[in-house]
N, C-alpha and C positions, 0 to 999 in steps of 0.2 A: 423432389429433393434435388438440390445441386450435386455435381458428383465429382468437383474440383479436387478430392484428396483420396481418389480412386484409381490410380497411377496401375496398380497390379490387374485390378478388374480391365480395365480398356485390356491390356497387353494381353492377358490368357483369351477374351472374345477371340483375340486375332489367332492364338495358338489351336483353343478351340476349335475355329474354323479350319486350321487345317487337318486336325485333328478327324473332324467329318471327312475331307477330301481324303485321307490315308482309308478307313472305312470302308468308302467306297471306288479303293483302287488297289489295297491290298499290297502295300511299296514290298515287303517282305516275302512275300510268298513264293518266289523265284529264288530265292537264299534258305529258307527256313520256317517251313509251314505251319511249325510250334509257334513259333517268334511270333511269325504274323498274327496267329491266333489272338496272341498276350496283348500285341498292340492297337489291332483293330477290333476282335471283340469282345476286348475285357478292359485296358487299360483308355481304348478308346470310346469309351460309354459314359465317360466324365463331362464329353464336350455340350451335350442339350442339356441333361439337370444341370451344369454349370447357365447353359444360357436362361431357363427357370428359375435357377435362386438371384440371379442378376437383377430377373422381371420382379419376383415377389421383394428382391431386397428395398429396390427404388420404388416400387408400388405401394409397397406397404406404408414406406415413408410420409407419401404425398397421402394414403389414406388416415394415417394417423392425425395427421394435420386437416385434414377434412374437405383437401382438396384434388383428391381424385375422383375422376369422372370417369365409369366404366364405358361410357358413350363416346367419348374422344378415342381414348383407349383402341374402341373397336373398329372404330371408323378409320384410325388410322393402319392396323392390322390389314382390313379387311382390303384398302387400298393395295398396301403392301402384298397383300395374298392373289388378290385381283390382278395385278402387273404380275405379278409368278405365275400364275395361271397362263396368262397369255403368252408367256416366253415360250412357254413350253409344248403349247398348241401343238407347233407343226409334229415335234417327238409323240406328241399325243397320236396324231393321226397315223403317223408313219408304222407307230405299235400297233393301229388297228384298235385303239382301245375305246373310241369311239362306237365301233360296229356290233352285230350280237342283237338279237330277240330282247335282253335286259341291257342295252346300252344305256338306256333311260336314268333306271334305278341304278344300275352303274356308275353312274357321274357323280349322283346326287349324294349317294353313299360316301362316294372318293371325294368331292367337295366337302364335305360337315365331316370327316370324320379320317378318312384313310389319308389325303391330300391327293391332288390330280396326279401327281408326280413322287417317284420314291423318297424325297427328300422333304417335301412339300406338307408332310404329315405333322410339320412343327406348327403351319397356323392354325389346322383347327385345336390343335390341340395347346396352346398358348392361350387360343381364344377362352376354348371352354373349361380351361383351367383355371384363369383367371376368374370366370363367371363362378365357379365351382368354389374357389377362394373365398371371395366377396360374399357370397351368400353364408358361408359357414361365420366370418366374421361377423356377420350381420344378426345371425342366427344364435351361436355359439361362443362361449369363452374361449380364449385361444388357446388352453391345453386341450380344451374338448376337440376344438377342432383340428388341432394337430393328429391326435388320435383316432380321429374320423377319415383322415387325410392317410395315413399309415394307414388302417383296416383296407382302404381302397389300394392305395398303395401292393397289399399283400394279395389281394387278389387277383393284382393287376401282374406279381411277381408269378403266381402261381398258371397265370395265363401265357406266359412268356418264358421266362428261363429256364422257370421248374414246371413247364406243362407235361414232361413227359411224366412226373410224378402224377400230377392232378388227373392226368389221363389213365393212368391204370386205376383208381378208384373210383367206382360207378356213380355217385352221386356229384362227384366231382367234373366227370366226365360230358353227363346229363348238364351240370350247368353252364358249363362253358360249350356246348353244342348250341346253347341257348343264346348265349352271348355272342358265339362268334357269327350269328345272324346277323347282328348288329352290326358288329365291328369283325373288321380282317385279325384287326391284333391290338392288346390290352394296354401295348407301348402309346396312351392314347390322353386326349385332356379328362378322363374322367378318373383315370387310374393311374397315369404317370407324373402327369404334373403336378397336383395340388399339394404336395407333400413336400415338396424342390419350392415351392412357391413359399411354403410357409417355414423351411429352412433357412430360406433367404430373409423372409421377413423375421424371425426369431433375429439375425447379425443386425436388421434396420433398429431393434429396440435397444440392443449393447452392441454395435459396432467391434469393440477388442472383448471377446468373451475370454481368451486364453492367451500367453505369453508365444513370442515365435516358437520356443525352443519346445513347450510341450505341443502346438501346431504340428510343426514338424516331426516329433517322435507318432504323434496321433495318425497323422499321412502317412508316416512309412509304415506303421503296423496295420493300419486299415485298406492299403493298396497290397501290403502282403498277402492277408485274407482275400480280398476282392480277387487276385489272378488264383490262388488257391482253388477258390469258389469256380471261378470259371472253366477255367480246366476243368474239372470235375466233373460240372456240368457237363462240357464238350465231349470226355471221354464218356460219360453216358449215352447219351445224344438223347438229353432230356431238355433241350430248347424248342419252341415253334417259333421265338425269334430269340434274341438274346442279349435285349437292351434294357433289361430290368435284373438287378442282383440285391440280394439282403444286404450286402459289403459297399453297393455303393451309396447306402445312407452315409457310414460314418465318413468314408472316405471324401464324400463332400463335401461334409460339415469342415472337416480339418482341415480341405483345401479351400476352400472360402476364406476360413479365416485366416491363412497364409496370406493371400492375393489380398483383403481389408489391411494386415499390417505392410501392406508394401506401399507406402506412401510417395506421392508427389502428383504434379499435375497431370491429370487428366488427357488425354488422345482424340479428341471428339472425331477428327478423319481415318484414327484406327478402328473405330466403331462402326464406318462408314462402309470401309473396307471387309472389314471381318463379317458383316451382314452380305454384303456384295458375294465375297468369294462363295458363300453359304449358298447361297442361291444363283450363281453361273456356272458353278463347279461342273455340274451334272453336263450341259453344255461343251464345257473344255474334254472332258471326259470324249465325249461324242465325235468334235473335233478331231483332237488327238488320233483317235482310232480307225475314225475316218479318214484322215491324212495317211495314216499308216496302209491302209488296205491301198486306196492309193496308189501309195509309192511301192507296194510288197515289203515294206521294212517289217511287217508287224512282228517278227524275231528281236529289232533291234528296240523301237517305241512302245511296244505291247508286252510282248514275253518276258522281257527284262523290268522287272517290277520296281527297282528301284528306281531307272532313268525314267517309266512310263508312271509312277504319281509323281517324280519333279517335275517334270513338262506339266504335267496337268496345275501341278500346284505353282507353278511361274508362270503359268496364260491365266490361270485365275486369279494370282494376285494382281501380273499385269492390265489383266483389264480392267478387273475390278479401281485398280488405281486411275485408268483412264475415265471412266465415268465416276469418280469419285471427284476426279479435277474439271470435270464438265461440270458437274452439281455445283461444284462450289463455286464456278465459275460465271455461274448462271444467276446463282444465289447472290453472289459477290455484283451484279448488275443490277438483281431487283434490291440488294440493300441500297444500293445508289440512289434509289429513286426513294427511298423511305423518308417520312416525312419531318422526321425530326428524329435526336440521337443524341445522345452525352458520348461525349470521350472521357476516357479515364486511359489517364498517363503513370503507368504503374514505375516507371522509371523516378519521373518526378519525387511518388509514393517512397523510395527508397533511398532518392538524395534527401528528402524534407525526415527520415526516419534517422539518417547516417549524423544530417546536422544537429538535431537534437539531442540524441547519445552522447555526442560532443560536449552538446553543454550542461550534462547530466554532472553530477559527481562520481567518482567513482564509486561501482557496489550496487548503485542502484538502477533499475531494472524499469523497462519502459511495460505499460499496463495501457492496451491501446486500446482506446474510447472508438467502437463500433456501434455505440446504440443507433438506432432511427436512420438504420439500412447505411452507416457509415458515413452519417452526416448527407444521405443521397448518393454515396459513391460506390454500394454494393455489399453490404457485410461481407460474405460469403467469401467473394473475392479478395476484399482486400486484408481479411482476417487470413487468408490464404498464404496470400504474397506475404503480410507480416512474419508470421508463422516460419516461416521460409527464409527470413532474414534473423530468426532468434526469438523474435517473444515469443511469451510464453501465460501471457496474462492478458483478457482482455475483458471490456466492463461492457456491459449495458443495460438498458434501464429497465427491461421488463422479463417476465421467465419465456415467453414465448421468443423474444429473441433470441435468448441462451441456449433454448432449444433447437432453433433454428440451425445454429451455431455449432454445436455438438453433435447432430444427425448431420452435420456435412463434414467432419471429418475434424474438426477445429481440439485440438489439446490443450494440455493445462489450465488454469484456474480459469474460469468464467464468471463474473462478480458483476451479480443481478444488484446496480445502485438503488433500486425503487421499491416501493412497497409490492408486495404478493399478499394474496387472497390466501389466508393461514391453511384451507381446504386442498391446495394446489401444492402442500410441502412434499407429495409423494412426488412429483414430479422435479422437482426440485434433486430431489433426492436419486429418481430414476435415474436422471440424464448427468449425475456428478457438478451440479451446480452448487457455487455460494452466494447466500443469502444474506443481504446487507441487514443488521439488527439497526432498526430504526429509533427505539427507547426502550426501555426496560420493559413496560408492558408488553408489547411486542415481543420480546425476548421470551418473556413466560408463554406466550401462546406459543410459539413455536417449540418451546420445550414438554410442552405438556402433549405433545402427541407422539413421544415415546421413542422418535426414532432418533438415529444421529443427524446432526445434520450441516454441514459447514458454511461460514458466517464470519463477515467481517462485521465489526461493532465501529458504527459510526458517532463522531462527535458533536457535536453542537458546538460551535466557538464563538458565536455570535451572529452568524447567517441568519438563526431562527427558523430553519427548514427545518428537515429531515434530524432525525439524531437526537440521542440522550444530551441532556444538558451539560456542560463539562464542572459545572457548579454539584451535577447530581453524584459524587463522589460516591456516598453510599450505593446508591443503585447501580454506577456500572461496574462496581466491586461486587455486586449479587448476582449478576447477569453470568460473571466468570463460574459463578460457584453451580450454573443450571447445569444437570450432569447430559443432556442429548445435545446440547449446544457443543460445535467441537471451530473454537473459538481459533481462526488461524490472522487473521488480523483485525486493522483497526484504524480508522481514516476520519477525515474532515474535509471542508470545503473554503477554499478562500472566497468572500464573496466580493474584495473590491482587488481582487490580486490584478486586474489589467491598467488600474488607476497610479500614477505616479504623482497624484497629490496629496502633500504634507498629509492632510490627515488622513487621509486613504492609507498612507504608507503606514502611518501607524496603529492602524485599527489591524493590518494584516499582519505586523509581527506580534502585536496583542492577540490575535488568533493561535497564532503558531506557538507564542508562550501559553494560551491557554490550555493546548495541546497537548505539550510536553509537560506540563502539572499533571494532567492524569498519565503521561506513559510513565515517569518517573516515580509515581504515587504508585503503580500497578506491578514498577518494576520491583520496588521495595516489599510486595507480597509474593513475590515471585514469580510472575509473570512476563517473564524478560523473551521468549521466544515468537513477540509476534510480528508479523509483517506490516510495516507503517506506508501511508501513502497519505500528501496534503497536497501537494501541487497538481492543477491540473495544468493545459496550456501557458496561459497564462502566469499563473505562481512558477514556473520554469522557467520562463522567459524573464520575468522581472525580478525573480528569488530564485535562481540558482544553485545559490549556496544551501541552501535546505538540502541534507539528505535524509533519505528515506531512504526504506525497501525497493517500493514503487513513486513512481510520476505517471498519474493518470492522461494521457497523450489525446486529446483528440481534433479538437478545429486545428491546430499547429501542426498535424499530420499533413492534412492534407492541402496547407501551404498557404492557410486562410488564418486571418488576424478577423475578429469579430467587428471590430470597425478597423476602417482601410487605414486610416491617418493614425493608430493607436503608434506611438515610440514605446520601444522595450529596449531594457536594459542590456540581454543578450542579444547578438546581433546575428542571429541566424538566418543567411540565407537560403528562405523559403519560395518553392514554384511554385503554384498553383499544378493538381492534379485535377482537376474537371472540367471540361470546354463543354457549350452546350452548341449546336448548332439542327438547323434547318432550311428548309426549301422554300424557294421561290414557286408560288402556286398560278397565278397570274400579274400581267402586268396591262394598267392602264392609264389611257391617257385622260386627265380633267380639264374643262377649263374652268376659267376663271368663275368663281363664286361659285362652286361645287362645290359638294361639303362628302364630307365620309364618315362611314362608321354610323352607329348606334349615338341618341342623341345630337348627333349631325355638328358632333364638339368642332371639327375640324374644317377648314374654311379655304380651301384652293385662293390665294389672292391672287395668284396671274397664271396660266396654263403651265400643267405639273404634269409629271409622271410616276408611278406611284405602284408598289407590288406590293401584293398579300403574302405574307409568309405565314407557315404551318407552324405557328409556335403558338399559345396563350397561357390564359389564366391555367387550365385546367391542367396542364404543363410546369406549374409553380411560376409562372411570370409573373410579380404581381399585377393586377389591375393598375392602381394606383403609381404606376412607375409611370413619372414627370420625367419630360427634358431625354427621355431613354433614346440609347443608339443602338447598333447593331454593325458589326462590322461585312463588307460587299465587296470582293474585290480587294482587300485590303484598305478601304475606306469607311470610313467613319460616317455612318447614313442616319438621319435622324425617325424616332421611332411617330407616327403622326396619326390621331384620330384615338377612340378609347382600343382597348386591348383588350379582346374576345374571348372566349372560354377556348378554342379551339385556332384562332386567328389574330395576328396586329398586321398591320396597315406603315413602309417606310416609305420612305421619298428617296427615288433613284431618276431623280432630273438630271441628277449632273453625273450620273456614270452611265458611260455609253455599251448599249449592246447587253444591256441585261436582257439573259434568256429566264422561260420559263426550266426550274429545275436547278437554278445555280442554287450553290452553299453560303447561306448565313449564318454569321455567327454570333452570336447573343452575347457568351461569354466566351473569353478564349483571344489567340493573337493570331493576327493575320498577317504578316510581314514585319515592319516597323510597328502597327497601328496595336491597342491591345486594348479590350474590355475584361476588367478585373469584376466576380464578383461581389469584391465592396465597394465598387461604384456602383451597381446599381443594387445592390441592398441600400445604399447612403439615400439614394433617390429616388425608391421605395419608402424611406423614413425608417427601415428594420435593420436589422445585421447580418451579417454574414452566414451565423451561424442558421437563423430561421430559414433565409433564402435557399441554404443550399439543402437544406434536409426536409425541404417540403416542395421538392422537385419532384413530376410527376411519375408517374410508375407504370404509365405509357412510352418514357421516354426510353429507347433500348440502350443499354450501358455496352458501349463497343473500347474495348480495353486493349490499349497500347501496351509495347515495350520498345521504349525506342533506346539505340545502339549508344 
């Protein structure tokens, strides 16, 4: 799952993490050893199950989709744990916790299950939580396994907070003497996590379960109980640890879904950080105290609890931030070298959104056309950034995109234009999508399966697609009367709205009057509340004056006319938001009457020079693209030889000093010089719109905002 509209989740990881460092430094306890209690071991027990519903929220997502891999998953942990392990070595040896008759089974234990290190207990237990997940899903329906998840859960409470309960009752006693063979403590991936895993996943199926305002009353009366709980516990001194409470189920839950309504982008180096501080901490800790002994301050840097976790928690954010910027800086080198890439200029995205509005009428509302990954420029993303600028409506053509769309955070209407499988309306339904009615029979099927379901009713005006006839008067007057259809609009399609000839011109307002017979016919029954849309690109640019509700927006977004030379009547200036570019792989020299490529199409007639670029077919280049360029330097280089699934072949004879690793650019401007792509759709013989939405899914979308 993308996690572009997870603005609160990024921020609390980082809060989280310090949340851990307070934990384990105790800021309070020099001031007030109640206090401290409250916030290290009661109120700070939020910070891991918060990092657990985080794993199971975005896990579950990619599993629902059918694309998660518990073998990536692990491997990549196991790295992660692997480099933790090692940090900590030399503290290992210095403990002595290598030495001892059972050093052996010592490790092996503290490896799979305790962690080498007091903090380190989060990877096995993430690991085998997620395994533990995964199998109940596989196994189980997901209230069962919820349920199964909770049982563990309670014995895992009963091991931990309330042990000193379980420990006065002899069979209780008996089993956890059994237990803790195994394991040191129950705070572990068989009994702590799966239960946070599948809380999370419960917010991956509904996202907003509850309104802020009852979130918030939910949090403060479930963190009142939770410190209640704790205390209590504490003044018993019924814990063996005290990282598991009955209070911090709900208190989760309600803080979760506080942090889901906190919308906006995303933090991807807050995540970076917050992982970092989690695991250096312990480290800074050491330092710190070490520095103090040292110096003899440990009165001033130690004893004093509040100044001794700031210093800790400012060296672990500092450095954490310093290898945070080494990563990316590294990262930021090997993407240099990558072999091909789309730009996407979201700024563009927002001039080409501002100009259009313009020539909207007033009232009526832009409905942005993201099917087929956004024309190539990214659903996810650019539904984001719209989102962000006001709409509020956006279309695409299949249910699995709309779900795409809705599991990343995307609001308001969602309007699936294409047919669905009648079988698939639960989902439809699940994820708050609508459902284009194609004809009346259609219409029946999906009323006949009992649920509600929302549905825009589409026209037929003369396309001969999609849609009830608009001749069929009867039948879309019957369609209104189906009582689970919950009927909120109603659209058409112009199908020569890009054509400015005579008869073109008037086959499209013979559409649009065909149109407004049935809305005027429906409004005469009473039907007067629905939401209207006819124009897409196109019908906006050349028909203006049409208002509607909506104007379906899509090629015109993103700054592309379907053919390059098309004139419209509105004169909107549009940017292009997509450059494609890539690398220079080798360069060689031919001579004469040397040929290249496959088929040997190409014919050196006098000694050339000549480089492989990392772009092809399999890229969305077309084959078939005649006469093609690529801009080098800001020169215009011609494209020579056929065009490879993986490779094309330019002519760099007359530009000097091409290295291997310079930037080509396919589409996109290089100075003065500039490759649109409806030039080479035109030279392709396709349009615009094929070219740029069947660009490959290899190619990585690296997303501007320029100033």
């Amino acid at each position: 799952m993308k996690d572009r509209a997870y603005k609160g989740i990024d921020y609390f990881r980082f809060i989280a993490a310090i949340l851990v460092i307070a934990i384990h430094t105790f800021p309070l306890l020099s001031v007030n050893t109640e206090a401290d209690l409250i916030l290290t071991r009661v109120i700070g027990r939020v910070a891991v199950p918060f990092f657990f519903m985080t794993t199971g929220f975005f896990i579950f997502a990619s599993y629902d989709e059918g694309s998660f891999s518990y073998k990536s998953f692990l491997l990549k942990i196991v790295k992660l744990y692997g480099v933790s392990i090692l940090l900590y070595l030399p503290l290992n040896f210095y403990a002595g916790h290598f030495s001892g008759k059972y050093a052996g089974a010592f490790i092996l234990k503290n490896i799979f299950f305790n962690g080498t290190f007091y903090h380190l207990w989060y990877f096995p237990a993430i690991i085998i939580g997620v395994g533990v997940f995964l199998l109940l899903l596989k196994y189980c329906k997901m209230h069962t396994a919820i349920i199964i998840a909770l049982l563990l859960y309670l014995i895992g409470v009963f091991g931990d907070s309330y042990y000193g309960i379980a420990n006065e009752i002899p069979f209780l006693r008996n089993f956890y003497d059994i237990l803790f063979f195994f394991f040191d403590y129950t705070r572990n991936g068989l009994f702590f996590s799966p239960i946070y895993l599948f809380l999370g996943a419960l917010f991956s199926k509904i996202p907003q379960r509850h309104s802020f305002k009852t979130s918030m009353v939910g949090l403060l009366l479930s963190l009142s109980i939770l410190m209640v709980e704790g205390l209590l516990i504490h003044h018993f001194s019924a814990p063996k640890h005290d990282s598991m409470y009955i209070a911090l189920l709900p208190s989760m839950y309600f803080l979760f879904q506080m942090l889901l309504l906190w919308k906006g982008s995303s933090h991807k180096s807050l995540r970076t950080i917050a992982m970092l501080v989690y695991i250096i901490h312990p480290w800074c800790i050491v330092l710190i105290r070490g520095f103090a002994r040292l110096t003899k301050t440990e009165a001033f840097f130690i004893d004093n609890s509040i100044l001794h976790f700031t210093l800790v928690t400012l060296l672990s954010v500092f450095t954490s931030m310093i290898f945070n910027f080494i990563w990316n800086k590294e990262r930021k080198n090997l993407d240099q070298k990558g072999r091909a890439w789309l730009e996407i200029d979201l700024s563009n995205l927002k001039h080409n959104f501002l100009q259009l509005k313009d020539v909207l009428p007033k009232g009526c509302q832009v409905m942005a056309v993201v099917k087929a990954n956004a024309y190539g420029h990214g659903d996810i993303q650019i539904a984001y950034e719209l989102q962000t600028m006001g709409v509020n409506a956006f279309a695409v053509a299949s249910l699995e995109e709309g779900i795409r769309l809705r599991k990343n955070g995307i609001k308001g209407c969602i309007l699936i234009l294409g047919y669905i499988y009648p079988e698939e309306i639960n989902r439809v339904i699940k994820y708050d999508l609508t459902q284009t009615v194609i004809d009346y029979h259609y219409a029946t099927v999906l009323n006949q399966y009992g649920k509600k379901i929302k549905v825009h009713i589409k026209i037929d005006t003369g396309m001969n697609r999609l849609g009830e006839n608009f001749h069929h008067i009867d039948e879309i007057t019957k369609i209104f009367q189906l009582p689970n259809l919950v009927i909120e609009g109603m659209y058409t399609h112009l199908c020569v709205a890009d054509s400015q000839i005579r008869k073109d011109v008037a086959f499209t307002i013979q559409q649009v009057e065909n149109f407004y017979k049935v809305v005027d016919y429906l409004k005469g029954l009473g039907y007067s509340s629905l939401k209207l849309h006819i124009q897409s690109s196109y019908g906006v640019l050349n028909y203006p004056e049409i208002s509607c509700n909506y104007a379906r927006l899509g090629i015109a977004l993103y700054g592309l006319l379907s053919n390059e030379m098309d004139e419209t009547k509105a004169k909107a200036k549009l940017r292009p938001v997509l450059s494609i570019k890539a690398r220079i792989s080798i360069i060689k020299t031919l001579k004469a009457s040397e040929t290249i490529g496959y088929g040997r199409q190409f014919v050196a007639n006098t000694p050339m020079k000549i480089a492989t670029v990392t772009l092809g077919y399999a890229d969305g280049i077309p084959r078939n693209l005649i006469r093609g360029h690529v801009l080098l330097r800001g020169v215009k280089v011609p494209i020579i030889g056929r065009i490879c699934m993986d490779q094309l072949t330019i002519d760099v004879t007359n530009i000097p000093n091409v290295e291997q690793g310079d930037i080509v650019t396919m589409i996109g401007q290089e100075g003065k010089e500039k490759i649109t792509a409806g030039e080479v759709a035109g030279q392709a013989g396709t349009i615009t719109n094929e070219l740029v939405s069947r660009l490959g899914s290899r190619l990585e979308k690296v997303y501007l905002k320029k100033l």
